[in-house]
N, CA, C and O atoms as a Maestro MAE file, in Angstrom:
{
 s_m_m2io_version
 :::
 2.0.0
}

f_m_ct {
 s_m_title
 :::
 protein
 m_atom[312] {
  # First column is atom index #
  i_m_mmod_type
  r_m_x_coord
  r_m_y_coord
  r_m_z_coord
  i_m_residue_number
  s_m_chain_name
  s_m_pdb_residue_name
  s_m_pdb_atom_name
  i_m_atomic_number
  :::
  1 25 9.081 2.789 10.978 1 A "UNK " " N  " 7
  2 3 8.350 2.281 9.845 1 A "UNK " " CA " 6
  3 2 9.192 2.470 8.586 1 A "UNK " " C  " 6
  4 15 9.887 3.486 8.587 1 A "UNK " " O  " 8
  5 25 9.253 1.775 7.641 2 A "UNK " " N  " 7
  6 3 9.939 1.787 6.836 2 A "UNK " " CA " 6
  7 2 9.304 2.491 5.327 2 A "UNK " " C  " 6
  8 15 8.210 2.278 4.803 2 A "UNK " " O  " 8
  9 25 10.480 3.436 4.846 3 A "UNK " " N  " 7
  10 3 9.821 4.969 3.774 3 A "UNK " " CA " 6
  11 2 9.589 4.275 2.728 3 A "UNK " " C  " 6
  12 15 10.033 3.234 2.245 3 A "UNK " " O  " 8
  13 25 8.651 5.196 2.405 4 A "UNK " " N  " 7
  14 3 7.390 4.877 1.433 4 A "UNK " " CA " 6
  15 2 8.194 5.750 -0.142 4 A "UNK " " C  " 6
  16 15 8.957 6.714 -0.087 4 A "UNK " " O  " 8
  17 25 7.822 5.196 -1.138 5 A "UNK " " N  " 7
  18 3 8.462 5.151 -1.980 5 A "UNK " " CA " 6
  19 2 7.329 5.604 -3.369 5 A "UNK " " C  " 6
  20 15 6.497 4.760 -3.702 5 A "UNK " " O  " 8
  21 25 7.374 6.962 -4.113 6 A "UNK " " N  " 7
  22 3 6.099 7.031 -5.002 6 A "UNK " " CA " 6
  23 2 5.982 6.073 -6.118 6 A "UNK " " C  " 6
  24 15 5.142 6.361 -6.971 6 A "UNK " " O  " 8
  25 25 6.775 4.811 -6.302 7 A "UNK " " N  " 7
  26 3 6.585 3.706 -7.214 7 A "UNK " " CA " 6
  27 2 5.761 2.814 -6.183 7 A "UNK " " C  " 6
  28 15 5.824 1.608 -6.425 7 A "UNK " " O  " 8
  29 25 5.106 3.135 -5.231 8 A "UNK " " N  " 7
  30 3 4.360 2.100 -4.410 8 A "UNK " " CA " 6
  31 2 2.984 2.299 -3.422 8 A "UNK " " C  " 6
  32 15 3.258 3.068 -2.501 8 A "UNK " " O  " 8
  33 25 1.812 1.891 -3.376 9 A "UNK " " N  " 7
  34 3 0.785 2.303 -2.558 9 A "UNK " " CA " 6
  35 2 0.557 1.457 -1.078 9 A "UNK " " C  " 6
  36 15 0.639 0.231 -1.002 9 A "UNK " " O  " 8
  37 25 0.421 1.862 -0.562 10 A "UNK " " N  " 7
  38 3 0.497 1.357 1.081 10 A "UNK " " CA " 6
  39 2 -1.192 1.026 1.962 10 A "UNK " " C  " 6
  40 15 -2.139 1.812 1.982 10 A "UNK " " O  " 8
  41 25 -1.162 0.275 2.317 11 A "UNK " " N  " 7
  42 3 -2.117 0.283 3.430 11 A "UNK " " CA " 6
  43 2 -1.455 0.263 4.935 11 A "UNK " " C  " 6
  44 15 -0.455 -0.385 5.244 11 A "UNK " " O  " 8
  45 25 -2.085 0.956 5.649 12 A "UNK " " N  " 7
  46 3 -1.269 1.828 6.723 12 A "UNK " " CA " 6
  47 2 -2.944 1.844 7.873 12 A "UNK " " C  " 6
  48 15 -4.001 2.439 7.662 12 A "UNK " " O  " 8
  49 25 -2.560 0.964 9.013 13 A "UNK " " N  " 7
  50 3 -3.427 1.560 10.118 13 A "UNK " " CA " 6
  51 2 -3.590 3.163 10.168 13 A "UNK " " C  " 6
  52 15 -2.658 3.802 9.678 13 A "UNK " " O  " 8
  53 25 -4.406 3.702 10.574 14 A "UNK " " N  " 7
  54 3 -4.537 5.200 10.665 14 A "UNK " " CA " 6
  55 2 -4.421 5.138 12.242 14 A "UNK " " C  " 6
  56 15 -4.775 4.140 12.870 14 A "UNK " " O  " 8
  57 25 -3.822 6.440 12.925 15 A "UNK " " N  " 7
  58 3 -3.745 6.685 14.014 15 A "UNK " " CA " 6
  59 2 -4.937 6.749 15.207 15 A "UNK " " C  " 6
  60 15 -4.909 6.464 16.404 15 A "UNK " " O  " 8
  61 25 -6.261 7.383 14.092 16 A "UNK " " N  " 7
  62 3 -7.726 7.649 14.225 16 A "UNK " " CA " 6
  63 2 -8.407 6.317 14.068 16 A "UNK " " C  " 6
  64 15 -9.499 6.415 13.509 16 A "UNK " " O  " 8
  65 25 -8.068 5.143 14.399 17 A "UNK " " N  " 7
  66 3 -8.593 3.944 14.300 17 A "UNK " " CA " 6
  67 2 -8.846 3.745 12.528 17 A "UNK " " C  " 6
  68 15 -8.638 4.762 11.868 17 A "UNK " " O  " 8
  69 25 -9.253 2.562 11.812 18 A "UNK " " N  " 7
  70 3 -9.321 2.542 10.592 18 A "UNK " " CA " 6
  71 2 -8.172 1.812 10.365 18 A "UNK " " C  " 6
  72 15 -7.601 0.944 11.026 18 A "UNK " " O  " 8
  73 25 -7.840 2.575 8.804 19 A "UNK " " N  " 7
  74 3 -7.002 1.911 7.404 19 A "UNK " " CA " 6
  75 2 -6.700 3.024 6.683 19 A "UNK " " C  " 6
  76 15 -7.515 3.834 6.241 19 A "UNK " " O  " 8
  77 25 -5.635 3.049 6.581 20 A "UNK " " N  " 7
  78 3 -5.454 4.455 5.015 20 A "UNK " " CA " 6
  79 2 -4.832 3.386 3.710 20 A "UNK " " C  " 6
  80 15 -4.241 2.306 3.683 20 A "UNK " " O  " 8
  81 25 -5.270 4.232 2.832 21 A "UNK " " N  " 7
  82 3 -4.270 3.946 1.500 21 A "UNK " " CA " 6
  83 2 -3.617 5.229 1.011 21 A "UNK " " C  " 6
  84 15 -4.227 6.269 0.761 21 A "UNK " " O  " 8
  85 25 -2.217 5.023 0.896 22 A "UNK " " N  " 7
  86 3 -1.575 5.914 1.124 22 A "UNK " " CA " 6
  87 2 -0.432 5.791 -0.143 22 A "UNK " " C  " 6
  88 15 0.040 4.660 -0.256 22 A "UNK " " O  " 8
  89 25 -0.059 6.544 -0.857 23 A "UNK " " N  " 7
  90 3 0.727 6.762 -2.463 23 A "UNK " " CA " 6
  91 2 2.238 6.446 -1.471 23 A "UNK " " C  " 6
  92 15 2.104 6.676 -0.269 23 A "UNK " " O  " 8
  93 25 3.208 6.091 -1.799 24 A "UNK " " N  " 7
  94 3 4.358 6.316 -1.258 24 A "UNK " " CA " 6
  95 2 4.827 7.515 -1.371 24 A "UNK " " C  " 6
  96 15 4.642 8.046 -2.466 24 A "UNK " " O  " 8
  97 25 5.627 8.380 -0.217 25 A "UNK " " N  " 7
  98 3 6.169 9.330 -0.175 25 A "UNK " " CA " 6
  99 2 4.647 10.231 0.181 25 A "UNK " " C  " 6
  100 15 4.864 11.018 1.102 25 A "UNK " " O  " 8
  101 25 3.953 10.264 -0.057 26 A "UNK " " N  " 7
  102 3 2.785 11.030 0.569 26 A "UNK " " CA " 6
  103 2 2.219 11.240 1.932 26 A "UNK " " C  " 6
  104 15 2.180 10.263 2.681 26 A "UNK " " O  " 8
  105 25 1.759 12.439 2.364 27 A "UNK " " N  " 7
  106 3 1.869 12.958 3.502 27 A "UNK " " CA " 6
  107 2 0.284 12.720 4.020 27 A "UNK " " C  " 6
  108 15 -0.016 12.462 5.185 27 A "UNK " " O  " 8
  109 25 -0.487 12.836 3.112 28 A "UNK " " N  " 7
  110 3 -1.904 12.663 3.482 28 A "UNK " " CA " 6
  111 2 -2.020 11.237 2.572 28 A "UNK " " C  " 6
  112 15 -1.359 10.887 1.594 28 A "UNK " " O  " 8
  113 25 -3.401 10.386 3.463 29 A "UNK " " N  " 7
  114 3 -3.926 9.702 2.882 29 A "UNK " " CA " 6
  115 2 -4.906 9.753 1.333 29 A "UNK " " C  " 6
  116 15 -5.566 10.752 1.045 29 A "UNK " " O  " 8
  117 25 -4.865 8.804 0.653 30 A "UNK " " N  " 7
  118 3 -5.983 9.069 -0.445 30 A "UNK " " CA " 6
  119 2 -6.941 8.292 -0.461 30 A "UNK " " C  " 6
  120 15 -7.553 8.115 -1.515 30 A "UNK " " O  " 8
  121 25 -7.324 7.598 0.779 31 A "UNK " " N  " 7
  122 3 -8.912 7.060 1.054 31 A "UNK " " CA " 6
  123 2 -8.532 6.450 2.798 31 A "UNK " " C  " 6
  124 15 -7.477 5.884 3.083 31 A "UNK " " O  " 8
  125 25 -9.325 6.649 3.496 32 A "UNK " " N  " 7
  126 3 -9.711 6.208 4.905 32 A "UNK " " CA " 6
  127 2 -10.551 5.504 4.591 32 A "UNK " " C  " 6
  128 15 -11.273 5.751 3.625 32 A "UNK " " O  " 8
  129 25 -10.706 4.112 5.562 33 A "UNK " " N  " 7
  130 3 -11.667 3.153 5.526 33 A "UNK " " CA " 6
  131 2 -11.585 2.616 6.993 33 A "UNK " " C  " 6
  132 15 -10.568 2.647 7.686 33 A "UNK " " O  " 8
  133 25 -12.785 2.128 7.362 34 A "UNK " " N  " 7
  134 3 -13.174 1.086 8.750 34 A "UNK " " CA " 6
  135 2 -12.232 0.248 8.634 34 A "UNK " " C  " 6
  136 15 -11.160 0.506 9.182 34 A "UNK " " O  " 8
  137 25 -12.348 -0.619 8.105 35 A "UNK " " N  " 7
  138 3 -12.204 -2.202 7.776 35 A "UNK " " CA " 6
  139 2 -10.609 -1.958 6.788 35 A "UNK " " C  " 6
  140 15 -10.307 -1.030 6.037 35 A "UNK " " O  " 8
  141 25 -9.829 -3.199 7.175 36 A "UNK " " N  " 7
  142 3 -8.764 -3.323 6.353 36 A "UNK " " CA " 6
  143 2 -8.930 -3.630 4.756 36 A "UNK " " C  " 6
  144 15 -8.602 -2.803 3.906 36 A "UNK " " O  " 8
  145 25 -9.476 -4.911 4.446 37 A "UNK " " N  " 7
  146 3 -10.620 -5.531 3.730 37 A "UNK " " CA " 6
  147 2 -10.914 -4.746 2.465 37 A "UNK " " C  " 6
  148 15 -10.454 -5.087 1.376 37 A "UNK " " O  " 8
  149 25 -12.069 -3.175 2.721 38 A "UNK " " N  " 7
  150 3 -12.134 -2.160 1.898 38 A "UNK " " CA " 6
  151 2 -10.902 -1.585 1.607 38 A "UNK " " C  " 6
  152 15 -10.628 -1.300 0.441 38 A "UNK " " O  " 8
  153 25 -9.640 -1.249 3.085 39 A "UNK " " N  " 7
  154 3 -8.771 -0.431 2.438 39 A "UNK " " CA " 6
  155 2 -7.641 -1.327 1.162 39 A "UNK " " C  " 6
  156 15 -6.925 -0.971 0.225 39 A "UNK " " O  " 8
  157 25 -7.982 -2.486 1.744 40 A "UNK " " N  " 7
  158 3 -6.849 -3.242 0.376 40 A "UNK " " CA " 6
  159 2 -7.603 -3.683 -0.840 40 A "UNK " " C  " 6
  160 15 -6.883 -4.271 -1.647 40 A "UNK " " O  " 8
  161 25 -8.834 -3.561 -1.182 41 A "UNK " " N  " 7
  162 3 -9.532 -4.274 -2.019 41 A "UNK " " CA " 6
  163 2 -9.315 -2.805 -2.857 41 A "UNK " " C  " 6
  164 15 -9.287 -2.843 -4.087 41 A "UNK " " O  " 8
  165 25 -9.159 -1.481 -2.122 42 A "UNK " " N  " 7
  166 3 -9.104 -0.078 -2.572 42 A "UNK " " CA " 6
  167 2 -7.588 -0.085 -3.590 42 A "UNK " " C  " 6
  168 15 -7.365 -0.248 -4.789 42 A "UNK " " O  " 8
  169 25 -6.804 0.167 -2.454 43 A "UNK " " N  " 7
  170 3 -5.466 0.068 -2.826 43 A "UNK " " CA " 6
  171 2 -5.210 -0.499 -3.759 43 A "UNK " " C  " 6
  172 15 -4.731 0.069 -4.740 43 A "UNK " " O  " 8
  173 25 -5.497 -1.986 -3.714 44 A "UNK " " N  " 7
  174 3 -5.264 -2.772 -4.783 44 A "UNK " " CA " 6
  175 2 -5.263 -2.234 -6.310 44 A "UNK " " C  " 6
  176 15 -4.449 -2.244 -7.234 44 A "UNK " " O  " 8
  177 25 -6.497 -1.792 -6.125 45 A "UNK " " N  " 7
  178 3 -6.987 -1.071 -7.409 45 A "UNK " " CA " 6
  179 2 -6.727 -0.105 -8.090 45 A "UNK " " C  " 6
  180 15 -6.901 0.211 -9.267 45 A "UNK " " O  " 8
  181 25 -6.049 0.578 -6.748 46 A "UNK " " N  " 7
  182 3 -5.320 1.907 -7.060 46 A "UNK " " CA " 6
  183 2 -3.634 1.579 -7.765 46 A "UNK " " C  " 6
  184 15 -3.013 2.293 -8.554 46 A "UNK " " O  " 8
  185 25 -3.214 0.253 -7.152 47 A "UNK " " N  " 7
  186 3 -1.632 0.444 -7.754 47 A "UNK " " CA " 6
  187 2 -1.860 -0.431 -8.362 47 A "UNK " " C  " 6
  188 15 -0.827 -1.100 -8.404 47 A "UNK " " O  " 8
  189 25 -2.896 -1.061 -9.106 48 A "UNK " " N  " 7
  190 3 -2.749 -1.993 -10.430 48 A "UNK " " CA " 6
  191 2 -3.187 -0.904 -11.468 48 A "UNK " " C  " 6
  192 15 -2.627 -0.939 -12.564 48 A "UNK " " O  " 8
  193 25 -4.152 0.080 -11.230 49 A "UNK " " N  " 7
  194 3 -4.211 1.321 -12.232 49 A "UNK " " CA " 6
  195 2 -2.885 2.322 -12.039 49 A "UNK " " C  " 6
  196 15 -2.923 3.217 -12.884 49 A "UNK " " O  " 8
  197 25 -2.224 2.376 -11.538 50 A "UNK " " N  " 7
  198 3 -0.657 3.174 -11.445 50 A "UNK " " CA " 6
  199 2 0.044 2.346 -12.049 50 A "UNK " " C  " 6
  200 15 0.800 2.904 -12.844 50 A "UNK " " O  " 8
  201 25 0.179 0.686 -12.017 51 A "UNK " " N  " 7
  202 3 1.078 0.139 -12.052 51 A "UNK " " CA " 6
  203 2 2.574 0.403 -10.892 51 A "UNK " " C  " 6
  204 15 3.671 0.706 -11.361 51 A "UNK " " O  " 8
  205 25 2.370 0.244 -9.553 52 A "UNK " " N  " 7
  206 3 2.759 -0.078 -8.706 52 A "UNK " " CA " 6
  207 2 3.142 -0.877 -7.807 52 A "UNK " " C  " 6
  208 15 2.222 -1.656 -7.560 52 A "UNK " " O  " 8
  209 25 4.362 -1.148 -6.972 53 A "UNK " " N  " 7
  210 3 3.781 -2.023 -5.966 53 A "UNK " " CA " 6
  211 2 3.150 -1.583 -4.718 53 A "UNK " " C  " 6
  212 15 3.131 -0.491 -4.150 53 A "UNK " " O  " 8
  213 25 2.662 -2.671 -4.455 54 A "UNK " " N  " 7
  214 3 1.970 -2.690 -3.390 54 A "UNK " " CA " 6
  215 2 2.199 -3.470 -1.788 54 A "UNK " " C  " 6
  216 15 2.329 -4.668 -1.539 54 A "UNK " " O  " 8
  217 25 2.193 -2.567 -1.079 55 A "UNK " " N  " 7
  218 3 2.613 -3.230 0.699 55 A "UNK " " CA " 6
  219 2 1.292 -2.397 1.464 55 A "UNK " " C  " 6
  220 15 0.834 -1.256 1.521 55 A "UNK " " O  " 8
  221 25 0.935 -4.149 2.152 56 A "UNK " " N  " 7
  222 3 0.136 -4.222 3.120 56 A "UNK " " CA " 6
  223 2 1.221 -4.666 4.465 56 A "UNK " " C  " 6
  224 15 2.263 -5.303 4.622 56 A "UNK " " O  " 8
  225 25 0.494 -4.089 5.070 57 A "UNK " " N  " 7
  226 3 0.819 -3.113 6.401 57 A "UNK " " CA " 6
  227 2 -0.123 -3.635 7.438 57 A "UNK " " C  " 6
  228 15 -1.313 -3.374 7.617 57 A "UNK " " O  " 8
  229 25 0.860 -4.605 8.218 58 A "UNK " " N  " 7
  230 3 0.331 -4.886 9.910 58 A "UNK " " CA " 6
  231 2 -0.026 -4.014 10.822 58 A "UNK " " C  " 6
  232 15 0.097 -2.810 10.594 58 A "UNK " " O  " 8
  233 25 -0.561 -4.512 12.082 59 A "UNK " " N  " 7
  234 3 -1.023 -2.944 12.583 59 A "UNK " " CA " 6
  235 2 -0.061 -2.744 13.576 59 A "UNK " " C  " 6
  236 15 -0.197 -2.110 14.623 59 A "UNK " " O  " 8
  237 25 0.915 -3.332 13.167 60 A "UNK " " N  " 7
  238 3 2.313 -2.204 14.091 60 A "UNK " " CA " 6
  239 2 3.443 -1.718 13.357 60 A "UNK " " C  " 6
  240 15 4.575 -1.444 13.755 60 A "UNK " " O  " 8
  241 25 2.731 -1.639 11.756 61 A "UNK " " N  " 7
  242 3 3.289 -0.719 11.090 61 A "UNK " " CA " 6
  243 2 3.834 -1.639 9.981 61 A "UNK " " C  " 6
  244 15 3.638 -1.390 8.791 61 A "UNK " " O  " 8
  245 25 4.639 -2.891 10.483 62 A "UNK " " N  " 7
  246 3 5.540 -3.699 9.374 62 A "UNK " " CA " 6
  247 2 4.947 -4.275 8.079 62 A "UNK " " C  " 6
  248 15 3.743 -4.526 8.138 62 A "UNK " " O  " 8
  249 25 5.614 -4.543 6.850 63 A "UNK " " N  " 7
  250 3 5.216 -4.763 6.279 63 A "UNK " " CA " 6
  251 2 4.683 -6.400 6.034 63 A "UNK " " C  " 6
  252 15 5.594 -7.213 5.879 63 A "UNK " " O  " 8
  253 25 3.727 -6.755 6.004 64 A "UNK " " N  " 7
  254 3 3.077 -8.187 5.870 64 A "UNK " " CA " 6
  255 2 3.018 -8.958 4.823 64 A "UNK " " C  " 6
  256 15 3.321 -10.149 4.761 64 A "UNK " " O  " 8
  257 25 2.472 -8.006 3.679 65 A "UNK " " N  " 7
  258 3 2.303 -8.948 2.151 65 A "UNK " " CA " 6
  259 2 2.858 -8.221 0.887 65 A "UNK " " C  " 6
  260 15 3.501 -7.319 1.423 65 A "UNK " " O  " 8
  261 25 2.942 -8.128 0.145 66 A "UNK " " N  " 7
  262 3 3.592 -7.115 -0.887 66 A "UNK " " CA " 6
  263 2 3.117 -7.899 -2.577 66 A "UNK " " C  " 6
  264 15 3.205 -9.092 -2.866 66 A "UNK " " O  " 8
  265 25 2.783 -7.129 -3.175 67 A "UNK " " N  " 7
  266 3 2.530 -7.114 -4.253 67 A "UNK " " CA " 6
  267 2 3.321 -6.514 -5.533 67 A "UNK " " C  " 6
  268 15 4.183 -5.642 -5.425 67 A "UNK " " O  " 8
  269 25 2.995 -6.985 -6.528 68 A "UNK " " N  " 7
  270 3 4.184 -6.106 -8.097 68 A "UNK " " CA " 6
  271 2 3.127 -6.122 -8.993 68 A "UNK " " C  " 6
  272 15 2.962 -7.136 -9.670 68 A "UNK " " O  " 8
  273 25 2.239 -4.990 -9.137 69 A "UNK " " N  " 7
  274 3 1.340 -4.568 -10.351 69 A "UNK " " CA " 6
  275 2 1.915 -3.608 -11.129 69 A "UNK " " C  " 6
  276 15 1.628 -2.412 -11.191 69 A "UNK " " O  " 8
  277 25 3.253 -4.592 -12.073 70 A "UNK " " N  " 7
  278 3 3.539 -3.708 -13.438 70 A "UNK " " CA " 6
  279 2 5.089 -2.857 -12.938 70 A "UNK " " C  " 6
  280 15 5.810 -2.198 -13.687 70 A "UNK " " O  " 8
  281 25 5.344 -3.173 -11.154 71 A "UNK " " N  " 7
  282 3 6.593 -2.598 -11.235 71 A "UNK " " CA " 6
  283 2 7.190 -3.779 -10.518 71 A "UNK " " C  " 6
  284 15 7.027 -3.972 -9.313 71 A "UNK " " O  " 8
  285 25 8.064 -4.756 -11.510 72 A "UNK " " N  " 7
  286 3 8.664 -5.488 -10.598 72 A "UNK " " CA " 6
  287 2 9.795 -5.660 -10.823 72 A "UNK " " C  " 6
  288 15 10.346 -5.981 -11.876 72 A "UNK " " O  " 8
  289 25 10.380 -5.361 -9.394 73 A "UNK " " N  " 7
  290 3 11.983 -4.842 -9.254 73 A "UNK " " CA " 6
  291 2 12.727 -5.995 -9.455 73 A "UNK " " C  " 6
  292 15 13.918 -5.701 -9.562 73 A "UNK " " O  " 8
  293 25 12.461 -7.521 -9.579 74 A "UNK " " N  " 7
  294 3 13.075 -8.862 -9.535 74 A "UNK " " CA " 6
  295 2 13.630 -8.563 -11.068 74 A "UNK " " C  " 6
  296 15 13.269 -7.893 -12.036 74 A "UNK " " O  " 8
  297 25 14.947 -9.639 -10.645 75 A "UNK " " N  " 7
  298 3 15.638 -9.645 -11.485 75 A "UNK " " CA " 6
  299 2 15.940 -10.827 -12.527 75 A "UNK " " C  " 6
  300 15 16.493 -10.916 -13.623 75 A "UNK " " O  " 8
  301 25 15.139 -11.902 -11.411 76 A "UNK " " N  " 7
  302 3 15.047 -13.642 -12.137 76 A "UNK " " CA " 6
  303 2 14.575 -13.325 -13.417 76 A "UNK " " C  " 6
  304 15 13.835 -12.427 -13.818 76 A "UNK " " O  " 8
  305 25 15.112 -14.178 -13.931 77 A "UNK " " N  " 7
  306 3 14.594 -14.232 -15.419 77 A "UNK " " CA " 6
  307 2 13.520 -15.820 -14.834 77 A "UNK " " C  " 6
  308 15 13.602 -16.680 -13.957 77 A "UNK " " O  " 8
  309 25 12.557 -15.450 -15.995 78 A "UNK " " N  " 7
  310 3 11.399 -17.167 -16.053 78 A "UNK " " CA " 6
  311 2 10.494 -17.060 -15.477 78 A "UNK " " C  " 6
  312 15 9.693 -17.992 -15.408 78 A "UNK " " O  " 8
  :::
 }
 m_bond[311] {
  # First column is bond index #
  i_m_from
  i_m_to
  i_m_order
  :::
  1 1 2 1
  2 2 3 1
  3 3 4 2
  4 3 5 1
  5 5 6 1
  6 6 7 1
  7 7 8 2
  8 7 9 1
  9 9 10 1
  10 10 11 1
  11 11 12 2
  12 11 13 1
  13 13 14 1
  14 14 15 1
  15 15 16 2
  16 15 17 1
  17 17 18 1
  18 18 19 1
  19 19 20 2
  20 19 21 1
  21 21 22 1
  22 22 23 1
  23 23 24 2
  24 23 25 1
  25 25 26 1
  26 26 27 1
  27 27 28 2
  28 27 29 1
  29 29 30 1
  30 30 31 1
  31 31 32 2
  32 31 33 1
  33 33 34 1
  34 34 35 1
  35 35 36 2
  36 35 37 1
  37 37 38 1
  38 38 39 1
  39 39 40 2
  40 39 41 1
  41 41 42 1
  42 42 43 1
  43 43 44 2
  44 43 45 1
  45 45 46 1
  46 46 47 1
  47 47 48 2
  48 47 49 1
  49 49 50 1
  50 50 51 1
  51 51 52 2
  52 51 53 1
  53 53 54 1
  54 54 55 1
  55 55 56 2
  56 55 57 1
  57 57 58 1
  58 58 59 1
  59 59 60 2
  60 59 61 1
  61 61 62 1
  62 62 63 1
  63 63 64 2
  64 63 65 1
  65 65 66 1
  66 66 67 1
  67 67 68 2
  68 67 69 1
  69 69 70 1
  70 70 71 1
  71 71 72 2
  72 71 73 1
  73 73 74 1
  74 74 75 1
  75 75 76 2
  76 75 77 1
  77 77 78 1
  78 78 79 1
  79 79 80 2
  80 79 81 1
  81 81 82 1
  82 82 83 1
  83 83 84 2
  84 83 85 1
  85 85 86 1
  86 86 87 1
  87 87 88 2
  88 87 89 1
  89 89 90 1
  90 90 91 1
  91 91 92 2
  92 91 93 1
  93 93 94 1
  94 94 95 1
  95 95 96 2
  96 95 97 1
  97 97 98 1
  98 98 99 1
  99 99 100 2
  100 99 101 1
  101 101 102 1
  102 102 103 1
  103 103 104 2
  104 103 105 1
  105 105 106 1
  106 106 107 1
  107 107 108 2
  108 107 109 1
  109 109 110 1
  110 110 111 1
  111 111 112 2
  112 111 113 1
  113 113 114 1
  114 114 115 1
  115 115 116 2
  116 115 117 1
  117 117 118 1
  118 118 119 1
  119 119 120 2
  120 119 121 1
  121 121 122 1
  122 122 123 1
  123 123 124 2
  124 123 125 1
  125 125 126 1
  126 126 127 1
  127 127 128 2
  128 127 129 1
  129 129 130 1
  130 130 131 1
  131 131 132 2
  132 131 133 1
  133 133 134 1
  134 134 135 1
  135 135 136 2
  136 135 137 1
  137 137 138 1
  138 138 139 1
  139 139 140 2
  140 139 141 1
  141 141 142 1
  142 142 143 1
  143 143 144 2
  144 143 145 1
  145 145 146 1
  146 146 147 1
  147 147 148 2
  148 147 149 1
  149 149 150 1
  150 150 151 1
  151 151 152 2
  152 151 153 1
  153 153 154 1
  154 154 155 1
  155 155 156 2
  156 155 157 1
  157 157 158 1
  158 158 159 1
  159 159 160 2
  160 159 161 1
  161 161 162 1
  162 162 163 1
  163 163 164 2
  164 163 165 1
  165 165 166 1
  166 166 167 1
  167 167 168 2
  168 167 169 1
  169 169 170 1
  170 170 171 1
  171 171 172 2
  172 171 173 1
  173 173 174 1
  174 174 175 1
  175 175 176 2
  176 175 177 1
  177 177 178 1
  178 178 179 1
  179 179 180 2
  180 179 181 1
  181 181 182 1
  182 182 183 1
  183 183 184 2
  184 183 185 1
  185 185 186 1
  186 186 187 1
  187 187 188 2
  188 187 189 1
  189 189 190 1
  190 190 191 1
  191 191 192 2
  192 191 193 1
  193 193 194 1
  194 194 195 1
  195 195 196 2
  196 195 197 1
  197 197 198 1
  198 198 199 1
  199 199 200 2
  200 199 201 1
  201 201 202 1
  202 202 203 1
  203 203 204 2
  204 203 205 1
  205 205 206 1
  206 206 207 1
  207 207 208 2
  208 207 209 1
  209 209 210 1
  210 210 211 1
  211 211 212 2
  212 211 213 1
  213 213 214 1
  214 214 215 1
  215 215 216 2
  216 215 217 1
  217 217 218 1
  218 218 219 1
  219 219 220 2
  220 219 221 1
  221 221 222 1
  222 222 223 1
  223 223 224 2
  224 223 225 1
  225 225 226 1
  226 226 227 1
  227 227 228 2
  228 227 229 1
  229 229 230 1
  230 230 231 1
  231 231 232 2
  232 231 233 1
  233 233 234 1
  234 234 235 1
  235 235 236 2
  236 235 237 1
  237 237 238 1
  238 238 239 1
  239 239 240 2
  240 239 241 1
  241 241 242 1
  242 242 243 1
  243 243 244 2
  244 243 245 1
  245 245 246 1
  246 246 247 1
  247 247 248 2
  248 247 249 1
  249 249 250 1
  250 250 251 1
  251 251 252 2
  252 251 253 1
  253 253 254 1
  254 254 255 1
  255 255 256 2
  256 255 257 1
  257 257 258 1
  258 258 259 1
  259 259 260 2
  260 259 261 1
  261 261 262 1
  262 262 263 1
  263 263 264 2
  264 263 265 1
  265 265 266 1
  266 266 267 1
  267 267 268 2
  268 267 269 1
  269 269 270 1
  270 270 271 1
  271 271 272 2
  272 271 273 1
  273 273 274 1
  274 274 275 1
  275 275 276 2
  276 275 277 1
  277 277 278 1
  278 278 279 1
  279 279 280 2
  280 279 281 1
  281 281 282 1
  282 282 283 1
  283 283 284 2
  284 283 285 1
  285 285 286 1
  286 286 287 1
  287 287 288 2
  288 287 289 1
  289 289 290 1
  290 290 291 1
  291 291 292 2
  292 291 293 1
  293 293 294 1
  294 294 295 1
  295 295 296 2
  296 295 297 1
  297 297 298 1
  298 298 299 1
  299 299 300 2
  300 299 301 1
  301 301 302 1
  302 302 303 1
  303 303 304 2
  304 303 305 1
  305 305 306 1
  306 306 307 1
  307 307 308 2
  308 307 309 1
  309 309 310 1
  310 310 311 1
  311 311 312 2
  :::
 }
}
């Protein structure tokens, strides 16, 4: 799986069935949820109030969609 980074919040299958949202570089989760759905509608919220990005997370770990709330590493100008 590819390392998690504290400029970024994650949604991450949990091992225990579920969803985590997870800070980059962090060892424990900071919310468990059923449903993916809650855990990204969570997350979301969490790294647009950090100003983070954000990677959603397939359930074999890879990354699927990615987001830039306030940290975006691009370099294009326009």
């Amino acid at each position: 799986m590819a390392k998690r980074t504290s400029g970024t919040h994650h949604i991450l299958p949990s091992s225990g069935g579920g969803w985590d949202v997870r800070r980059g570089g962090a060892d424990r989760a900071s919310g468990h949820f059923d449903t993916k759905r809650e855990a990204i509608d969570r997350g979301r919220e969490m790294s647009r109030n950090a100003g983070t990005e954000f990677k959603i997370h397939k359930r074999d770990g890879r990354i699927g969609q990615s987001d830039s709330h306030g940290n975006d590493p691009r370099t294009i100008k326009g």
